[in-house]
Structures are given as C-alpha cells and as structure tokens.
MOPAC internal coordinates of N, CA, C and O (Angstrom, degrees):
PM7 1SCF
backbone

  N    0.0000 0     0.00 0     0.00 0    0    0    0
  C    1.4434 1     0.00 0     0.00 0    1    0    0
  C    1.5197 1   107.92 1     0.00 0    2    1    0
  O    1.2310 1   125.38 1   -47.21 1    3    2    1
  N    1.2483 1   107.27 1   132.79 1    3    2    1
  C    1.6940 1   120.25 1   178.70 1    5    3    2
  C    1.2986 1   109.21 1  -114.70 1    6    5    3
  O    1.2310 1   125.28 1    -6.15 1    7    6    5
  N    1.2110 1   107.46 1   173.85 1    7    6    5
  C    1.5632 1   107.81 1   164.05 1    9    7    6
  C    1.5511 1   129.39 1   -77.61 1   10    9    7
  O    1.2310 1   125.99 1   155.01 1   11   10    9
  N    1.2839 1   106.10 1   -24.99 1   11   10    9
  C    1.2444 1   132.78 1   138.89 1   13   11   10
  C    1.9380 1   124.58 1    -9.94 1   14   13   11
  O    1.2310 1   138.93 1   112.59 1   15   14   13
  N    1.7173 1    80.90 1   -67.41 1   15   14   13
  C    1.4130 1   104.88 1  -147.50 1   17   15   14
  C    1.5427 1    92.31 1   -84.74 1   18   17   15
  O    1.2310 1   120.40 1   147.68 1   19   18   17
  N    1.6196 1   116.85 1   -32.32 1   19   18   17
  C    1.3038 1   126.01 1   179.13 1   21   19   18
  C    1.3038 1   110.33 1   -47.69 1   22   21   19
  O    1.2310 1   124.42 1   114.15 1   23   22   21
  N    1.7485 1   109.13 1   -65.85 1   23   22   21
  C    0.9905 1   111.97 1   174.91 1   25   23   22
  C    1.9188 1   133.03 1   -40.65 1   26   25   23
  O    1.2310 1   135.24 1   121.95 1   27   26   25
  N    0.9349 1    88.13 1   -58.05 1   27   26   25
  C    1.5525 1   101.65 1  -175.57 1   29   27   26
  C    1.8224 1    93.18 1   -58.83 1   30   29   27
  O    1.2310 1   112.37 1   104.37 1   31   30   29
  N    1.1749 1   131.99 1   -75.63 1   31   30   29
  C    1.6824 1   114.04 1   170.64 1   33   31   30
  C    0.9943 1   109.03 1   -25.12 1   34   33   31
  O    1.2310 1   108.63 1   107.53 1   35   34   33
  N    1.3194 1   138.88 1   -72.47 1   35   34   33
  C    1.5368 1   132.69 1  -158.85 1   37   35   34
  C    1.4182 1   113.01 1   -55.97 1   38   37   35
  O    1.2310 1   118.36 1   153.02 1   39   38   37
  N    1.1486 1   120.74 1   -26.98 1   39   38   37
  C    1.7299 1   143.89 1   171.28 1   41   39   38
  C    1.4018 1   103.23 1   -53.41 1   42   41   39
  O    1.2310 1   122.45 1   119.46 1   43   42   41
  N    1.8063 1   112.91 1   -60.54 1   43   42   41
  C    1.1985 1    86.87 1  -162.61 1   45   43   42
  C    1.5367 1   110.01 1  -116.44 1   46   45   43
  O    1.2310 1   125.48 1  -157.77 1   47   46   45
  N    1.7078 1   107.07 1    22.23 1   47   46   45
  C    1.9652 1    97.02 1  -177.98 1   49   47   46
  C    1.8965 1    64.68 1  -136.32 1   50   49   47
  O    1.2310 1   116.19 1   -96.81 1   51   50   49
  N    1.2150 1   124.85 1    83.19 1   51   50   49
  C    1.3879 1   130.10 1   147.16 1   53   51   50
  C    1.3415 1   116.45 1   -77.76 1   54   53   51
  O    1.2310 1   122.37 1   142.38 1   55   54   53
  N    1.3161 1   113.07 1   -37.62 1   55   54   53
  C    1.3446 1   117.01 1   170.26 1   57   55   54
  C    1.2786 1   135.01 1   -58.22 1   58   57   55
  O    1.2310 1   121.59 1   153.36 1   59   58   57
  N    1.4197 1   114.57 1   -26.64 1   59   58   57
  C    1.3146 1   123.91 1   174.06 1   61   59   58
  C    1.3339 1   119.92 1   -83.84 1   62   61   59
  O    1.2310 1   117.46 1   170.45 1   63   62   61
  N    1.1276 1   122.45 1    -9.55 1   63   62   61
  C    2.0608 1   137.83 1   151.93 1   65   63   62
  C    1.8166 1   111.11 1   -41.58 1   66   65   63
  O    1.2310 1   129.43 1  -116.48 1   67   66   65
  N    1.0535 1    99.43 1    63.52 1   67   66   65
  C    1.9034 1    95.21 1  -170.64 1   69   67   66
  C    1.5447 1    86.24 1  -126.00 1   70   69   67
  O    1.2310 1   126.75 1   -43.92 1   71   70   69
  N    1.6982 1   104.62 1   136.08 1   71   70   69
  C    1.1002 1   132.49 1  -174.98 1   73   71   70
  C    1.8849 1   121.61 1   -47.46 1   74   73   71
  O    1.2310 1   119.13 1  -106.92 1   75   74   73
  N    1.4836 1   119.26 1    73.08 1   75   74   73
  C    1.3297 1   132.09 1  -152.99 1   77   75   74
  C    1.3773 1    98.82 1  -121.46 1   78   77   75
  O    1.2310 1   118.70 1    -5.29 1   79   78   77
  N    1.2387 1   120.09 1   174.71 1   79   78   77
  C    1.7308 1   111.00 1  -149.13 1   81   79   78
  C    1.6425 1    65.47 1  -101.28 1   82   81   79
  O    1.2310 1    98.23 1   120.06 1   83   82   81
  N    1.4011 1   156.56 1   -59.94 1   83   82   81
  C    1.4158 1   128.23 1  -135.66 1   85   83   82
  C    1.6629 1    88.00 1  -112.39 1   86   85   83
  O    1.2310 1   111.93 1  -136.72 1   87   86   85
  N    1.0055 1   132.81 1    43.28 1   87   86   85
  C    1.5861 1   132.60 1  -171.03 1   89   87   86
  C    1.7799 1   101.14 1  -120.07 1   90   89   87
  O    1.2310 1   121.08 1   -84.58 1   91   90   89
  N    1.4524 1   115.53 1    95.42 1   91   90   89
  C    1.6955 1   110.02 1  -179.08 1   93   91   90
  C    1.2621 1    97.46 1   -74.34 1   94   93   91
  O    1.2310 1   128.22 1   -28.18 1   95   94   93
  N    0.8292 1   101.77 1   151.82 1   95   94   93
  C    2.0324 1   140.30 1   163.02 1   97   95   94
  C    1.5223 1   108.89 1   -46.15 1   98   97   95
  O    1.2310 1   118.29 1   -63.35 1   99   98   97
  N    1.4934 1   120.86 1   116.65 1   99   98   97
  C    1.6832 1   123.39 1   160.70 1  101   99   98
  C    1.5910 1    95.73 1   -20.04 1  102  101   99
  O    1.2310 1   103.72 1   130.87 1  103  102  101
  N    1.3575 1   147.57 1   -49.13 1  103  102  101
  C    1.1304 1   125.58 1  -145.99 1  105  103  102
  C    1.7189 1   105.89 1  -110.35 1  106  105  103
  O    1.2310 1   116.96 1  -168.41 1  107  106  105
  N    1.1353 1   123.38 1    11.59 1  107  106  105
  C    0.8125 1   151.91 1  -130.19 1  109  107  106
  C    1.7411 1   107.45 1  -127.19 1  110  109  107
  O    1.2310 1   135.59 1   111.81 1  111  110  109
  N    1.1217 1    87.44 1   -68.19 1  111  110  109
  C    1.3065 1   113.52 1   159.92 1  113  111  110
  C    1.7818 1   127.38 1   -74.58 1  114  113  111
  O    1.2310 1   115.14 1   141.67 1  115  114  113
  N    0.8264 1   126.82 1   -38.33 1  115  114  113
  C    1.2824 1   152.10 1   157.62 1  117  115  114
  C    1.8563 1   102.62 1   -39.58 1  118  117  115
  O    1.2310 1   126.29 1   127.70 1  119  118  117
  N    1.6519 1   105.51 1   -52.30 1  119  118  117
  C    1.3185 1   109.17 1  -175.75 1  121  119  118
  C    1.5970 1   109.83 1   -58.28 1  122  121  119
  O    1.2310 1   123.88 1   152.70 1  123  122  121
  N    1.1405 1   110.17 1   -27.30 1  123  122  121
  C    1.6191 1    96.51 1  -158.88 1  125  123  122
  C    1.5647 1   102.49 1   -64.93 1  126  125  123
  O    1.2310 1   126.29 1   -20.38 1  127  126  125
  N    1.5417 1   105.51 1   159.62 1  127  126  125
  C    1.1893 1   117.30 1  -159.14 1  129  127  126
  C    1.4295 1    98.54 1  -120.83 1  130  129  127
  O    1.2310 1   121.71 1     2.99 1  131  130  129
  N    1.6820 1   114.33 1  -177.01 1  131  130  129
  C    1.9268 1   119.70 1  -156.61 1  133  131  130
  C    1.5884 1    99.09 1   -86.16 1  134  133  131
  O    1.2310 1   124.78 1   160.78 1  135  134  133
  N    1.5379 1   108.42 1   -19.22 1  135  134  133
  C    1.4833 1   112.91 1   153.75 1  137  135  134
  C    1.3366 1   137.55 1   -33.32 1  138  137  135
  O    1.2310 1   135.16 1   107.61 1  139  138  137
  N    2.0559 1    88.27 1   -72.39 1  139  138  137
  C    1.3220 1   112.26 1  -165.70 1  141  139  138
  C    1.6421 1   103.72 1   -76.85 1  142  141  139
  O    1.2310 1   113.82 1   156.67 1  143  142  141
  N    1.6590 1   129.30 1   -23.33 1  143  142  141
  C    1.4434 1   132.59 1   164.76 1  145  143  142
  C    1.5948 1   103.20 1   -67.53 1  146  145  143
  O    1.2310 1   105.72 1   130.97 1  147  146  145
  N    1.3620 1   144.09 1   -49.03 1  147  146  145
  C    1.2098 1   142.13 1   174.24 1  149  147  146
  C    1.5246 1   122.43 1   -30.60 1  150  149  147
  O    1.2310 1   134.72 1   126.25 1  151  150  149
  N    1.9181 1    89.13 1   -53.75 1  151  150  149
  C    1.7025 1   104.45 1  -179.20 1  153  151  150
  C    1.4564 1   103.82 1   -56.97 1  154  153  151
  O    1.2310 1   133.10 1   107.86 1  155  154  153
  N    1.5844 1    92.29 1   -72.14 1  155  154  153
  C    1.7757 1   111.76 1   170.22 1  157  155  154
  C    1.9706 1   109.80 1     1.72 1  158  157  155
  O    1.2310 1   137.57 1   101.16 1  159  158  157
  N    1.5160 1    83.57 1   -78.84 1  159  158  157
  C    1.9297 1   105.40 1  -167.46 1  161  159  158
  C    1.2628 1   102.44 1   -49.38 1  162  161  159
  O    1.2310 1   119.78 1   117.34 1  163  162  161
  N    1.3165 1   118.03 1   -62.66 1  163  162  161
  C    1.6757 1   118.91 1  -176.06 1  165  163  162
  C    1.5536 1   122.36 1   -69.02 1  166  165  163
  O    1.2310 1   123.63 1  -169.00 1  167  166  165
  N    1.2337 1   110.63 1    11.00 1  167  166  165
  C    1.9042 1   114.43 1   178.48 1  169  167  166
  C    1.4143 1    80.64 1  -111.25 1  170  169  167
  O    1.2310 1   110.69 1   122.79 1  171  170  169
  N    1.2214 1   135.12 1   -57.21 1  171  170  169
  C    1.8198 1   118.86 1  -168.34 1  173  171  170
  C    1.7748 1    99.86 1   -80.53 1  174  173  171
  O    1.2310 1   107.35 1   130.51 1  175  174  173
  N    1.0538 1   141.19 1   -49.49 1  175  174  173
  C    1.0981 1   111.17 1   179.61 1  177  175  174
  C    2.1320 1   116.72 1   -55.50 1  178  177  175
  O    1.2310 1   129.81 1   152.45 1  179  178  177
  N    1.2144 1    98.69 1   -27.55 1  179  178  177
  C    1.5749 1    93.12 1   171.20 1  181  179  178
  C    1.8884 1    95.20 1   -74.87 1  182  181  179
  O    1.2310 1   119.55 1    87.30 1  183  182  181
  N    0.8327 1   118.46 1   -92.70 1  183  182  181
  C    1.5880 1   101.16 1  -177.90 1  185  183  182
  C    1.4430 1   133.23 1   -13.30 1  186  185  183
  O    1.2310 1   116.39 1   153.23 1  187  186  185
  N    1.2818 1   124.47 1   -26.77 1  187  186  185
  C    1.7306 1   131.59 1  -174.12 1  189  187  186
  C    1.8364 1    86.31 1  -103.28 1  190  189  187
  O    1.2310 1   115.53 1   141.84 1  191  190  189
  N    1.2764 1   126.09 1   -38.16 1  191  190  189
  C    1.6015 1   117.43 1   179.63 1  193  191  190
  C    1.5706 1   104.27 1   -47.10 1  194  193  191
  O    1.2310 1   125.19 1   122.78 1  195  194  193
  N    1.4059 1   107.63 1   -57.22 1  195  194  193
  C    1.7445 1   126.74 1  -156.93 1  197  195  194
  C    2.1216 1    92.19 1   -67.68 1  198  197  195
  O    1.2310 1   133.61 1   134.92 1  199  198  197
  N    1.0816 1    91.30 1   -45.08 1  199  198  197
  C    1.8544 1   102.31 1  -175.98 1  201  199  198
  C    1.8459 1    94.80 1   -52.00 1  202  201  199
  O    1.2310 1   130.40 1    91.64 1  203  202  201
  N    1.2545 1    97.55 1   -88.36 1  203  202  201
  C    1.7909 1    97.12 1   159.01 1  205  203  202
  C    1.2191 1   121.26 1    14.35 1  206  205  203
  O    1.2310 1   131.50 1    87.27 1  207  206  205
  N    1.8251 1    95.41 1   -92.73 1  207  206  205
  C    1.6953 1    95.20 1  -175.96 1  209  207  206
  C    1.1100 1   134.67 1   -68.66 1  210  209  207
  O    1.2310 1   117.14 1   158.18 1  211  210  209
  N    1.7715 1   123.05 1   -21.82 1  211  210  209
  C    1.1016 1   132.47 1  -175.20 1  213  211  210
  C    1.8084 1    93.66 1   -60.34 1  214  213  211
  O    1.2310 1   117.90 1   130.90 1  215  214  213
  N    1.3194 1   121.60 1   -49.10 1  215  214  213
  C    1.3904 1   116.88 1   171.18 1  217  215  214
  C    1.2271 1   142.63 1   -40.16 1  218  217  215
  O    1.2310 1   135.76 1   140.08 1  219  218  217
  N    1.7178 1    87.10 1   -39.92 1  219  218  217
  C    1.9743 1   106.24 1  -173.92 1  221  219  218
  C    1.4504 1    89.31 1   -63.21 1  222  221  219
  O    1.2310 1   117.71 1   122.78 1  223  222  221
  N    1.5367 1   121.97 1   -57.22 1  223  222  221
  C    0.8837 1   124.99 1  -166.11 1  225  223  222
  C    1.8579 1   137.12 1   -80.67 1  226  225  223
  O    1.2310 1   131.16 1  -159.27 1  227  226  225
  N    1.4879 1    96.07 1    20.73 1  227  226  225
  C    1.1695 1   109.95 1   150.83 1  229  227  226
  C    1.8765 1    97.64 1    86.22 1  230  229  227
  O    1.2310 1   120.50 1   178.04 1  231  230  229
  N    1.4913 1   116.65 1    -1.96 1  231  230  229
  C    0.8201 1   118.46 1   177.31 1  233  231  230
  C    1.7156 1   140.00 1   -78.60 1  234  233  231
  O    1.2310 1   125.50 1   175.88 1  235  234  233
  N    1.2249 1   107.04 1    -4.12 1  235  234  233
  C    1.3826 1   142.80 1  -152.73 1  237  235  234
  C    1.2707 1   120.41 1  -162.55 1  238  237  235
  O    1.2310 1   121.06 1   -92.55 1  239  238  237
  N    1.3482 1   115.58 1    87.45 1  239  238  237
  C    1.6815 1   131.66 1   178.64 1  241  239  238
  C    1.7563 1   108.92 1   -79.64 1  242  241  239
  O    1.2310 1   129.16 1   155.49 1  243  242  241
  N    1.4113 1    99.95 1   -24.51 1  243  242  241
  C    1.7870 1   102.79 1  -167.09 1  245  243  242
  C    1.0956 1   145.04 1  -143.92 1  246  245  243
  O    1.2310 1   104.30 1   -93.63 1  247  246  245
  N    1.2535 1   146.58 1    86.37 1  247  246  245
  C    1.5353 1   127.58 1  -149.22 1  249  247  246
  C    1.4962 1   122.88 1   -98.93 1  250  249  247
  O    1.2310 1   114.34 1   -66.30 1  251  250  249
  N    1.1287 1   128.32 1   113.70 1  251  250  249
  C    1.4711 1   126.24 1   158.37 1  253  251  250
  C    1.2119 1   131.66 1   -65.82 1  254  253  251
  O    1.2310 1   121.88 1   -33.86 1  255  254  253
  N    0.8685 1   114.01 1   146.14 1  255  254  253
  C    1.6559 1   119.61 1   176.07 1  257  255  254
  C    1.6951 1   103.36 1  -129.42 1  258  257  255
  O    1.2310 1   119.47 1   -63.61 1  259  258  257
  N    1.9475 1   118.62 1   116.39 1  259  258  257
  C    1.0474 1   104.38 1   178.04 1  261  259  258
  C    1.7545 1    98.83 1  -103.16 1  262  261  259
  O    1.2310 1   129.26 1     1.37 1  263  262  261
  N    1.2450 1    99.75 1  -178.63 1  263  262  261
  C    1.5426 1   116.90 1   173.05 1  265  263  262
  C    1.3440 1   115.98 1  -139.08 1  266  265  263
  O    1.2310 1   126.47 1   -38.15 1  267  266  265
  N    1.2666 1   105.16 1   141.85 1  267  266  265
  C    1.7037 1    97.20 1   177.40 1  269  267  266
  C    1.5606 1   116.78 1   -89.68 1  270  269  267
  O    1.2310 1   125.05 1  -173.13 1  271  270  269
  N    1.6679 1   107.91 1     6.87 1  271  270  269
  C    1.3256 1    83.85 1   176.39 1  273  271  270
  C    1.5678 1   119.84 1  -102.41 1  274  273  271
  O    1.2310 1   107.97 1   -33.03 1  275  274  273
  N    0.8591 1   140.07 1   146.97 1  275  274  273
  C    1.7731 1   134.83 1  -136.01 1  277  275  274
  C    1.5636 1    95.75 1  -179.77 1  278  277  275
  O    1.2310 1   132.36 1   -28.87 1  279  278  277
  N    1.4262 1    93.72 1   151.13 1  279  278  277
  C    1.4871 1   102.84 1   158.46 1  281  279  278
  C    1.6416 1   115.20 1   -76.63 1  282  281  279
  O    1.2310 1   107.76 1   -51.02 1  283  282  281
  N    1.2344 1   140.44 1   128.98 1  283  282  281
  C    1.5374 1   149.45 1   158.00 1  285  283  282
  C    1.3729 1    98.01 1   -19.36 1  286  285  283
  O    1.2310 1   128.13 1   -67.74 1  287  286  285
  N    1.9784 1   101.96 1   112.26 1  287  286  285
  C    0.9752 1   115.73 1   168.69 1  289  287  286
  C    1.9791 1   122.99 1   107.00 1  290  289  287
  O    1.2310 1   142.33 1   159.11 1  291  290  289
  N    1.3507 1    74.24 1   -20.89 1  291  290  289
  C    1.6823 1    97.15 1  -173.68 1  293  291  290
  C    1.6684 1   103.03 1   -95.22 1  294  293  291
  O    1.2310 1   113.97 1   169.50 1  295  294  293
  N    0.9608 1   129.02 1   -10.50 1  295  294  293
  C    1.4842 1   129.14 1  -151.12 1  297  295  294
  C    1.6248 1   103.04 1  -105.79 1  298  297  295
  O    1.2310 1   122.04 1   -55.05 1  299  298  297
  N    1.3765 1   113.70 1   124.95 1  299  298  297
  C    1.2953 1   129.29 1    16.23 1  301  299  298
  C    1.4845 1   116.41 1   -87.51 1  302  301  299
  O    1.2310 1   121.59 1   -38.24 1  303  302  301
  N    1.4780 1   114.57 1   141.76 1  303  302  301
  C    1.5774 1   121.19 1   178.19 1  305  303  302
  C    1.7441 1   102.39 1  -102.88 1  306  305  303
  O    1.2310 1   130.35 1   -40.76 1  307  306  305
  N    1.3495 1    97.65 1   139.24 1  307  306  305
  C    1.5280 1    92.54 1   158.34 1  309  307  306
  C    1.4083 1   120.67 1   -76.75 1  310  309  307
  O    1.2310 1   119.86 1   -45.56 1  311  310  309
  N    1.7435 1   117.87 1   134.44 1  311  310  309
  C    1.5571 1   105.16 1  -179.39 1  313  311  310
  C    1.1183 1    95.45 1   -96.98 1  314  313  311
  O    1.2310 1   134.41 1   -21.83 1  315  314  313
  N    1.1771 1    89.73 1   158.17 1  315  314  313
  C    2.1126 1   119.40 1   163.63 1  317  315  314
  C    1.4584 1   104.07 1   -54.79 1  318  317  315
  O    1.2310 1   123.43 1   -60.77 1  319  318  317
  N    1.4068 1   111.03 1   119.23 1  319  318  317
  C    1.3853 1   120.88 1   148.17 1  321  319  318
  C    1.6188 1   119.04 1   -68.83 1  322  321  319
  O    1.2310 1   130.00 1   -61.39 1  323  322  321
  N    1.7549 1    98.33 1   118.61 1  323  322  321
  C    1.2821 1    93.42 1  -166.16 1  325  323  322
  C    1.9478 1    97.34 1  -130.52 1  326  325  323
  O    1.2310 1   118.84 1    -2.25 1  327  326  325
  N    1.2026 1   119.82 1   177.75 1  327  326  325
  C    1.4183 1   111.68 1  -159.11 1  329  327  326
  C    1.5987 1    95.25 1  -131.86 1  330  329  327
  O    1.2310 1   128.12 1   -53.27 1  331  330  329
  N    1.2436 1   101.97 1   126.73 1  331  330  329
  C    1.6201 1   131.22 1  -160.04 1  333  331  330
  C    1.8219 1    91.81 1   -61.55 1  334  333  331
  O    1.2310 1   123.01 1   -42.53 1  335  334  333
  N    1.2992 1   111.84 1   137.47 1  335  334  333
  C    1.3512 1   120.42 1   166.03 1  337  335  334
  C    1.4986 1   112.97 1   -98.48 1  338  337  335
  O    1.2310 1   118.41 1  -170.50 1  339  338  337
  N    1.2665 1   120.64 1     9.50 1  339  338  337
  C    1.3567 1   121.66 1  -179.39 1  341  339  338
  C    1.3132 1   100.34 1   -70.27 1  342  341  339
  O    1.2310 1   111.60 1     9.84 1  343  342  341
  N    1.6733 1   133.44 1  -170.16 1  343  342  341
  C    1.4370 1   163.02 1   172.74 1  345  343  342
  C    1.5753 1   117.20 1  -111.93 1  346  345  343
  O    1.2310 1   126.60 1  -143.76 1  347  346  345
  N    1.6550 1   104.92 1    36.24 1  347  346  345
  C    1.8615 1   111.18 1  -173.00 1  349  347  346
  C    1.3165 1   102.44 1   -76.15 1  350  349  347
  O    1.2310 1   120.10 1   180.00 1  351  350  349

C-alpha cells in the first residue's frame, strides 16, 4: 500500500466510508504516512506469509473473514470477498 494506492481506493469505494466504529475518515486515512504504509505492508505481508504456511502445511483448508457490520443478531457475518477496483 502507497499513498498512491490509498488514494486511488478512496476514489473508487468512497462510498463505503460510512460512519462505523472501525471505519477511518477520508481524512483520516489520507493522513497516513510512507512510514505508517511501510509498517502497514510488512504486518500483512507477515500475516499472508503465516496464512501461507499454515496451508502448505496442511494446516488450514479455509479462511474466514468476519465483519462486524451485520444486521442485529446476525453478527458475526461472513463478508463477501470482493476484488479491489483500485490501481495497487
């Protein structure tokens, strides 16, 4: 993730910026710095490494992804894996 790359997401899932307890602010987001993307990159590439091996290794057939945003009562929901329209 770049600043770049921020941008261009925020461009095109602007819509999905709706006032949610873990949802930062256009400006918010915007702030992070080549630092705070540096940290960013190297905690998910260590996270997708560890995802990886648990696989190679036969340990991990499946991954969920929950979300907290849900209808009342429903939560946790599995979200839709969906595929970024940005330019990353």
């Amino acid at each position: 993730m770049t600043p770049e790359c921020i941008d261009s997401t925020i461009n095109s899932c602007r819509n999905e910026l709706v006032e949610e307890a873990y949802v930062q602010t256009e400006a918010a987001i915007r702030a992070a710095s080549n630092v705070e993307c540096d940290k960013n990159n190297r905690l998910m590439d260590d996270l997708l490494s560890y995802v990886k091996r648990q696989i190679q290794a036969g340990k991990l057939k499946t991954l969920t992804v929950r979300t907290a945003k849900a209808s009342p009562g429903t939560w946790p929901a599995v979200a839709p894996v969906r595929q970024c329209t940005g330019v990353c």
